[in-house]
VEXNURO-431969 format. One line per field, with one value per residue (C-alpha): residue number from 1; residue in three letters; x, y, z. Coordinates in Angstrom, 3 decimals. Last residue first. Example, Ala and Ser with C-alpha at 12.3 -4.5 7.8 and 13.67 -1.06 7.14 Angstrom:
! VEXNURO-431969
pos	2,1
code	Ser,Ala
east	13.670,12.300
north	-1.060,-4.500
up	7.140,7.800
//
This chain:
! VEXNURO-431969
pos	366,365,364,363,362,361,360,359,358,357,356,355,354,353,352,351,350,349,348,347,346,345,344,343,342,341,340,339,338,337,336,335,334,333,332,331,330,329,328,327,326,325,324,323,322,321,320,319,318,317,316,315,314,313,312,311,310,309,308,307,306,305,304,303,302,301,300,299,298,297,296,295,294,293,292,291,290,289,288,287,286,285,284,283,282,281,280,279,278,277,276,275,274,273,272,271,270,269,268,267,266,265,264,263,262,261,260,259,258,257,256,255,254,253,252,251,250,249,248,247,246,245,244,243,242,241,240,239,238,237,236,235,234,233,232,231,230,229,228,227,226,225,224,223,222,221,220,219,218,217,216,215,214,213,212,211,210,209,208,207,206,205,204,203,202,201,200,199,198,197,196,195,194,193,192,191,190,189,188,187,186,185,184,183,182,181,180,179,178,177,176,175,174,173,172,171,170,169,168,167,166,165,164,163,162,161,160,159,158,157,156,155,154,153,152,151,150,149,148,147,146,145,144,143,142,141,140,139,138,137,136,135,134,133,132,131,130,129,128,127,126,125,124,123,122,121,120,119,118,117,116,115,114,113,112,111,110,109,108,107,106,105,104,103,102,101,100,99,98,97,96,95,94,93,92,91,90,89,88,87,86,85,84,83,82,81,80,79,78,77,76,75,74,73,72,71,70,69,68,67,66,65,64,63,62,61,60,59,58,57,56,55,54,53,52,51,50,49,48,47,46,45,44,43,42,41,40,39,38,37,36,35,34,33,32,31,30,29,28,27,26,25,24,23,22,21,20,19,18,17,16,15,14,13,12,11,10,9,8,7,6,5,4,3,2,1
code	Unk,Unk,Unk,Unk,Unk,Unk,Unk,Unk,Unk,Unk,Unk,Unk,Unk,Unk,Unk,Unk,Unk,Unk,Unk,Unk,Unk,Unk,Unk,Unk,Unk,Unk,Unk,Unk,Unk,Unk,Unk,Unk,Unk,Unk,Unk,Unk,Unk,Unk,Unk,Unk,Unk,Unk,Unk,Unk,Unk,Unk,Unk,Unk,Unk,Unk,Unk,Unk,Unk,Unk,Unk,Unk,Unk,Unk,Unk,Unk,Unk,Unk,Unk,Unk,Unk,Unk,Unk,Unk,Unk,Unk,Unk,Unk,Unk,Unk,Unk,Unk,Unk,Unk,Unk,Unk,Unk,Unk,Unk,Unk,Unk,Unk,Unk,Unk,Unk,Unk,Unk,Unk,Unk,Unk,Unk,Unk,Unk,Unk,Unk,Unk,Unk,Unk,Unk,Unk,Unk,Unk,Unk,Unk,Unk,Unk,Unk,Unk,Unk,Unk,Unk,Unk,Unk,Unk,Unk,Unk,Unk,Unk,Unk,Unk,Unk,Unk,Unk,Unk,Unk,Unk,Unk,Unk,Unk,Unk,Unk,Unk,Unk,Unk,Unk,Unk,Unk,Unk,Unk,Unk,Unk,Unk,Unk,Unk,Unk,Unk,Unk,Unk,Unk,Unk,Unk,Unk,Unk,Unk,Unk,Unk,Unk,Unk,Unk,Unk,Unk,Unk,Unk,Unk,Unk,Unk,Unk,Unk,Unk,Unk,Unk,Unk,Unk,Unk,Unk,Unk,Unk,Unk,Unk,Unk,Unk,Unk,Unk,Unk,Unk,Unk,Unk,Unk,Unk,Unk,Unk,Unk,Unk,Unk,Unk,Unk,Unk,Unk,Unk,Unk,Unk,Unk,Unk,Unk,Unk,Unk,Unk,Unk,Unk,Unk,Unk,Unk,Unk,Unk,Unk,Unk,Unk,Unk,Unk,Unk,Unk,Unk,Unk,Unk,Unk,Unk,Unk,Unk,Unk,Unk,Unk,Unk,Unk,Unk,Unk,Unk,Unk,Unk,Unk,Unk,Unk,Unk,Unk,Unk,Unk,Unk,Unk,Unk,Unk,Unk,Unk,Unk,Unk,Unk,Unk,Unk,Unk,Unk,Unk,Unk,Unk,Unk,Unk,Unk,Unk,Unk,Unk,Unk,Unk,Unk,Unk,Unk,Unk,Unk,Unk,Unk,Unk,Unk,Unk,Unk,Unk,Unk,Unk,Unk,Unk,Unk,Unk,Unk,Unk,Unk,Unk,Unk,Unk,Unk,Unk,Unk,Unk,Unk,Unk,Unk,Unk,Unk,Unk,Unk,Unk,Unk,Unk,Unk,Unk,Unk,Unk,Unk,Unk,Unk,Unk,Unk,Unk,Unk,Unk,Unk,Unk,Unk,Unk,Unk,Unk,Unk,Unk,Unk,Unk,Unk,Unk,Unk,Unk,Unk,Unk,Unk,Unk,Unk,Unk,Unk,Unk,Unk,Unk,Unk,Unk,Unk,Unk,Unk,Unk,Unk,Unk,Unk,Unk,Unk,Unk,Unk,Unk,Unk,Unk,Unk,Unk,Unk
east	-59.623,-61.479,-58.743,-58.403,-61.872,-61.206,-59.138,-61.415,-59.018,-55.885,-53.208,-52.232,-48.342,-46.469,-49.180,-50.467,-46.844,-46.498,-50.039,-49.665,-46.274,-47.028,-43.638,-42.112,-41.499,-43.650,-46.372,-46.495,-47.227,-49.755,-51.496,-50.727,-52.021,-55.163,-56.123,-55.908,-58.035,-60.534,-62.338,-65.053,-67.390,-65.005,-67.837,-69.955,-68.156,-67.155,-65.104,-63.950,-63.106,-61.003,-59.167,-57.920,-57.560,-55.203,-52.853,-52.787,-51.125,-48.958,-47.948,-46.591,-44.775,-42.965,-41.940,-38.432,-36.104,-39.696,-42.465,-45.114,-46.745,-49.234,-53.161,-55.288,-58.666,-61.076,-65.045,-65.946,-68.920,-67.710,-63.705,-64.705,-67.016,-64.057,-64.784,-64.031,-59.919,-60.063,-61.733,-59.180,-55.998,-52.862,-54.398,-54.868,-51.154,-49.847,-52.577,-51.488,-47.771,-48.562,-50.264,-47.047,-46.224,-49.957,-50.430,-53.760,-57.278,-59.850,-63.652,-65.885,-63.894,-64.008,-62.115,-62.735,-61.421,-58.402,-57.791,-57.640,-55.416,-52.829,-51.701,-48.325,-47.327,-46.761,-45.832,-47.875,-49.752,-52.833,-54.723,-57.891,-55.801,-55.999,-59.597,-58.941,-62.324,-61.209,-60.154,-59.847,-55.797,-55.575,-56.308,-53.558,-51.434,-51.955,-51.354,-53.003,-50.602,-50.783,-48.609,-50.790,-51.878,-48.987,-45.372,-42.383,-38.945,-37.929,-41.565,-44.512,-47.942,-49.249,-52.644,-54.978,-58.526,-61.202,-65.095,-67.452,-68.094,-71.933,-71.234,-68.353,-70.724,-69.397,-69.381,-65.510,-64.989,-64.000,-62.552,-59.673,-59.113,-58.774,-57.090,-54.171,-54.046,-53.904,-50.906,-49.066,-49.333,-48.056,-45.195,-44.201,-44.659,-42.391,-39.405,-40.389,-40.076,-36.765,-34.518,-31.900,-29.915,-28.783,-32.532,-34.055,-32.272,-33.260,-36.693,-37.187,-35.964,-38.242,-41.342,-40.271,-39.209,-42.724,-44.364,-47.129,-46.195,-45.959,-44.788,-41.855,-41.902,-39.686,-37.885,-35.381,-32.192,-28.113,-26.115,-22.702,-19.825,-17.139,-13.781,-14.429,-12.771,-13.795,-17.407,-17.747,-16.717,-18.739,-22.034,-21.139,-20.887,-23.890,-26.413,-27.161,-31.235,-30.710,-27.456,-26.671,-23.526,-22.401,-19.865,-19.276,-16.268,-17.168,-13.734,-14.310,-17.278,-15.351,-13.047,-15.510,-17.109,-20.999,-21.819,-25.485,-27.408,-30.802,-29.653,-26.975,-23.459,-20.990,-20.224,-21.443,-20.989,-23.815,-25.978,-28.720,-29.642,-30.693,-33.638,-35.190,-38.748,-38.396,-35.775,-38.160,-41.083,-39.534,-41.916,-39.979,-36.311,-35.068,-32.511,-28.082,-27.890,-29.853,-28.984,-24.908,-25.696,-25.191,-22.877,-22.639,-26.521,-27.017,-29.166,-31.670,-32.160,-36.562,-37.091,-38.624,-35.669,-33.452,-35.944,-35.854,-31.919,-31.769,-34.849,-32.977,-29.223,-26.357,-27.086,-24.538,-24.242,-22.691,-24.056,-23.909,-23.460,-23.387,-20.920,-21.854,-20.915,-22.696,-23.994,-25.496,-28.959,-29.586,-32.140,-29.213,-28.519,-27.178,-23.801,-23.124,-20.062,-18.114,-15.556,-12.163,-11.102,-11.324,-9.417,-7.097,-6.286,-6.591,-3.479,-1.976,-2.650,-1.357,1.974,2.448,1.370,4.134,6.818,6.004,6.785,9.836,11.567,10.814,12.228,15.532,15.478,15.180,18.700,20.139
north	-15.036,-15.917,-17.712,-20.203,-20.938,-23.539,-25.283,-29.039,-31.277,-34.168,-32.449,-29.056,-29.031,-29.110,-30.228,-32.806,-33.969,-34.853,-36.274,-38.499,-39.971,-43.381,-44.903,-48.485,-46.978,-48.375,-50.712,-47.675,-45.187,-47.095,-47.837,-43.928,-42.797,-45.239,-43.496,-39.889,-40.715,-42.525,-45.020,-46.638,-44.413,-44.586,-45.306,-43.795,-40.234,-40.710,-37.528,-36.418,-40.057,-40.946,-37.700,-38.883,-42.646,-41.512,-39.373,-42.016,-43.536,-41.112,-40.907,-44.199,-43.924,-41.145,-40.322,-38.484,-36.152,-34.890,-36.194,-36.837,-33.571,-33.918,-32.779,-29.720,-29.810,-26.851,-27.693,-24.082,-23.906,-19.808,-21.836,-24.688,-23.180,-20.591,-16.415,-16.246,-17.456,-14.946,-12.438,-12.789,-11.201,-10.162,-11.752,-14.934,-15.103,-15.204,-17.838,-19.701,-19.650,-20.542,-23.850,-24.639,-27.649,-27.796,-29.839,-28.459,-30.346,-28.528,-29.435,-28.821,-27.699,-24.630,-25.639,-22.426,-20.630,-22.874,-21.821,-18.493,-19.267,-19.850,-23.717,-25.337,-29.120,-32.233,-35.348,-35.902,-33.385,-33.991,-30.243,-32.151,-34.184,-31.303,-31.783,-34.637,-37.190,-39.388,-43.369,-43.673,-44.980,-42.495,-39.210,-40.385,-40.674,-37.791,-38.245,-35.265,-33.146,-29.621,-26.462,-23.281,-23.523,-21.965,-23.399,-24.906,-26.436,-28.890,-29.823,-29.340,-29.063,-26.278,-27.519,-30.840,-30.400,-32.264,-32.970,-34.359,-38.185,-39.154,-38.057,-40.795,-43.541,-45.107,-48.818,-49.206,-46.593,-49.287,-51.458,-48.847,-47.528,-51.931,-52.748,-50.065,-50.638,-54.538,-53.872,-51.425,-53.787,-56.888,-55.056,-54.338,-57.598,-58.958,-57.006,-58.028,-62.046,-61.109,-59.513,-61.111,-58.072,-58.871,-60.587,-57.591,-55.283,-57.027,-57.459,-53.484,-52.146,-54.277,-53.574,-49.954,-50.295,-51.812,-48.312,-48.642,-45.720,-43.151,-40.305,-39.668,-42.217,-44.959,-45.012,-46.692,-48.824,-48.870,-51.329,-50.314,-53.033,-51.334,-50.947,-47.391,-45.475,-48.579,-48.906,-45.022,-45.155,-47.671,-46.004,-42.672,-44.631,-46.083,-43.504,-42.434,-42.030,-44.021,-45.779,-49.016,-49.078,-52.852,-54.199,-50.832,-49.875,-46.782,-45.328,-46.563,-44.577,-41.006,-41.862,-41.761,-39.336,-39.320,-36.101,-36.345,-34.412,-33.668,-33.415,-35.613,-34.581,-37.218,-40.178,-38.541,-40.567,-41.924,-39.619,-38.586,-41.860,-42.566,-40.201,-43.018,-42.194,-38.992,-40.195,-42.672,-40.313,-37.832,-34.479,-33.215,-34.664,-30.805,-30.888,-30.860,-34.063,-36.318,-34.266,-34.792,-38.443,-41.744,-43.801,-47.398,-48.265,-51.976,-50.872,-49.448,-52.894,-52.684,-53.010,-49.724,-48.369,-49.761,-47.929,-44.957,-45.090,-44.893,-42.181,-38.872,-40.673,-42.221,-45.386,-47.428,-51.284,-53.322,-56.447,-58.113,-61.994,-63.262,-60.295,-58.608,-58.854,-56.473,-56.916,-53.628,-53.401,-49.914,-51.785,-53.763,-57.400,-59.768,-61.685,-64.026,-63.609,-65.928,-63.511,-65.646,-65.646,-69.824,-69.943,-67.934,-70.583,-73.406,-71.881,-71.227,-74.748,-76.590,-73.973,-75.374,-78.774,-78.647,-77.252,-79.979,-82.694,-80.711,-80.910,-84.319,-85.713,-82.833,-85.007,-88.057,-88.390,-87.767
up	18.745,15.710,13.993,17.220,17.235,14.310,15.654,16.241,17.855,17.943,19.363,19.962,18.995,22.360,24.952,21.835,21.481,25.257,25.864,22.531,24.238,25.659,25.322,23.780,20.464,18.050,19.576,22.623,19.753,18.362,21.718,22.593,18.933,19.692,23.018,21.598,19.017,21.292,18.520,18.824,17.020,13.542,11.268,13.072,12.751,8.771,8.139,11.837,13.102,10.091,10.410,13.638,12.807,9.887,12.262,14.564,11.479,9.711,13.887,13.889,10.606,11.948,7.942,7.437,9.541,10.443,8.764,10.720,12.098,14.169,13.098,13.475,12.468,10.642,10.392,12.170,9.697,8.251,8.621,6.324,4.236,2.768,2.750,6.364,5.334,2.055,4.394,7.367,5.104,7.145,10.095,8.048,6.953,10.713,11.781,9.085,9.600,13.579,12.237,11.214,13.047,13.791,9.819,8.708,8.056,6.143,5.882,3.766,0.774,-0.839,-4.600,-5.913,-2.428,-2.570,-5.843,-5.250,-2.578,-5.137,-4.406,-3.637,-4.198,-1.778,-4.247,-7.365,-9.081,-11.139,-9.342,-9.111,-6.251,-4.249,-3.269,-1.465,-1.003,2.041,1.202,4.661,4.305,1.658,3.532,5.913,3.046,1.314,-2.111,-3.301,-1.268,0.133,1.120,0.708,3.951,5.543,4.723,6.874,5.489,2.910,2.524,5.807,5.220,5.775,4.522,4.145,1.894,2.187,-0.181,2.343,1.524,0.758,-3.074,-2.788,-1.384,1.963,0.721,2.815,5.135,7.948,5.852,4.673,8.387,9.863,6.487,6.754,10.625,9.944,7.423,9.586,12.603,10.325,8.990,12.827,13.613,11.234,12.020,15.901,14.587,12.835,15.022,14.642,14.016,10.344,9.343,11.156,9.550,6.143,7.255,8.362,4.666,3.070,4.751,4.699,1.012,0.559,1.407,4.129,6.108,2.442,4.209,1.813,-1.187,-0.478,3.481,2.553,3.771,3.058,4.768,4.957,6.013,8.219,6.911,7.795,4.534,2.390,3.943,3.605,0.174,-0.852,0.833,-1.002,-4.517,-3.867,-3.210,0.799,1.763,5.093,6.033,8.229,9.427,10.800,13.208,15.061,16.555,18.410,17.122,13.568,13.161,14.285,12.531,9.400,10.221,8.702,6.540,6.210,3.201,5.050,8.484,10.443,11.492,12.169,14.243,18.022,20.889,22.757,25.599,23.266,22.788,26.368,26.037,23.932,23.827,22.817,20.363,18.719,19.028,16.346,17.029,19.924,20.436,19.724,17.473,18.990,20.222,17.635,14.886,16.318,14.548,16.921,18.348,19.922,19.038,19.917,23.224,20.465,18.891,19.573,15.600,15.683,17.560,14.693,11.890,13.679,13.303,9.644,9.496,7.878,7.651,9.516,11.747,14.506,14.947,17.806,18.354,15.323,15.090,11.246,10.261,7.546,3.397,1.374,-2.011,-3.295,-4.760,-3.599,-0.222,0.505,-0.953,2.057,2.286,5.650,8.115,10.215,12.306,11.623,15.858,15.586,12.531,13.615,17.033,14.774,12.723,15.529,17.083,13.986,14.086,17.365,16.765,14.118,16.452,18.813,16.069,14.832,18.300,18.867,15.677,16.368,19.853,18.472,17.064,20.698
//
């Protein structure tokens, strides 16, 4: 009979042994990364479920081919027309997920509404630190903030490092890595390709209605024009020693009377409004009297389509140095770009919608 209370302790022992095995085993092993704000965030080392809040957060996971991750998504990509961001065109699929919040320029992601898709990781575009603490305290959810850098920039090295750390968290490494290496080859392929063309040999450009906050006519501009700076194109804009996209008096678009203009078909209908009101300033320019006026896509909306900064580039590259750029089908290389990016041919789509990659200048005289 004395062995019984013997007995009875030893199995109570294994017991608590076993529990205490048992938590062990269900303890979610996790591994601590640095976020794009300089924030030290502890994540799970297996994520599967993941949702993103901010302009670009979840263009970044379709670039990195982790859509099928995505529990819930932003009522922007619900409620906005899919046109003109190629990851949601191409990803229909999206649309269907819960919504965690309301997207837009200043996000306002819901917290139970997070918590309810149960996500194992946020990551967050464009969202300061004390916002991304609190939503990681209010969710319980670690918050992985990413950037963009400057806006349009597609070869900034916040994208770069943006995409590796997702990739690092999503295993999704080798794809983060080809990515970076397609924007880098790009980059060198439009920049070699101009290279030893003389600056007096390059016509003098000029890029217009661009759009910033909201839609302009041709008075919207930027010296640091990415596209213009991948083929190393001569921008009259950048006379003006003003960084970032800018406005100009028309007066000093006629004293700067470029050779050829390119303009942003987004709001291509904003110039063709303004140049009914006053045709002689538009006739009076060398670019519309020698029909050398372009239309281009749009790539920044809800932050840079880095895929379309780059067809974009290939475009303008063909118009300004012809045989340098004889090999290339515009159209064709947005689709191969586009395909690398998003899994979808979509040039045809956007070029219906917008215009596509042409010569516009008949348009004004219709």
């Amino acid at each position: 009979m004395k062995k019984l209370p013997i007995l009875l302790a030893i199995v109570v022992l294994a017991a608590l042994v076993a529990g205490c095995s048992q938590s062990h085993d269900n303890k979610v092993d996790t591994v601590k990364v640095t976020d794009l704000i300089g924030r030290e965030v502890e994540v799970p080392q297996k994520v599967d479920r993941i949702v993103a809040v901010g302009p670009g957060a979840l263009r970044l996971i379709v670039y990195l081919n982790a859509t099928d991750m995505v529990v819930g998504v932003e009522d922007a990509e619900t409620a906005w027309s899919a046109m003109g961001r190629p990851y949601r065109m191409a990803h229909p699929e999206l649309a269907e997920k819960p919504i965690i919040g309301k997207g837009g320029p200043s996000p306002s992601p819901n917290a139970e509404a997070i918590v309810a898709v149960k996500p194992d990781v946020i990551f967050a575009c464009y969202m300061d630190a004390s916002r991304a603490d609190a939503l990681q305290q209010q969710t319980g959810v670690p918050v992985v903030v990413l950037s963009y850098g400057e806006l349009g920039n597609f070869k900034a090295q916040e994208i770069y490092d943006s995409l590796r750390l997702a990739g690092k968290i999503l295993g999704k490494e080798k794809r983060a890595e080809d990515i970076i290496n397609f924007i880098d080859s790009a980059y060198s392929d439009l920049s070699s390709r101009v290279e030893g063309v003389p600056d007096d040999a390059k016509p003098a450009v000029y890029v217009g209605a661009l759009g910033f906050k909201g839609g302009h006519g041709i008075e919207s501009t930027q010296c640091n024009f990415p596209p213009f700076m991948a083929v190393k194109a001569k921008n009259v804009a950048c006379e003006a020693n003003k960084s970032g996209a800018f406005f100009i008096d028309k007066e000093k678009l006629l004293e700067w009377d470029p050779d050829i203009i390119f303009l942003d078909e987004n709001n291509l209908h904003l110039v063709l409004i303004d140049y009914e009101k006053s045709p002689e300033i538009y006739k009076s320019l060398k670019a519309f009297k020698n029909g050398e006026v372009y239309g281009i896509l749009p790539f920044n909306y809800y932050t840079t389509n880095i895929e379309i900064a780059i067809a974009d580039a290939y475009f303008i590259g063909k118009v300004l140095y012809p045989d340098r750029f004889a090999d290339i089908n515009p159209a064709e290389k947005a689709n191969e770009i586009l395909k690398f990016f998003v899994g979808k041919e979509l040039y045809g789509e956007m070029a219906e919608h917008y215009g596509g990659f042409k010569n516009i200048a008949d348009i004004f005289e219709s």
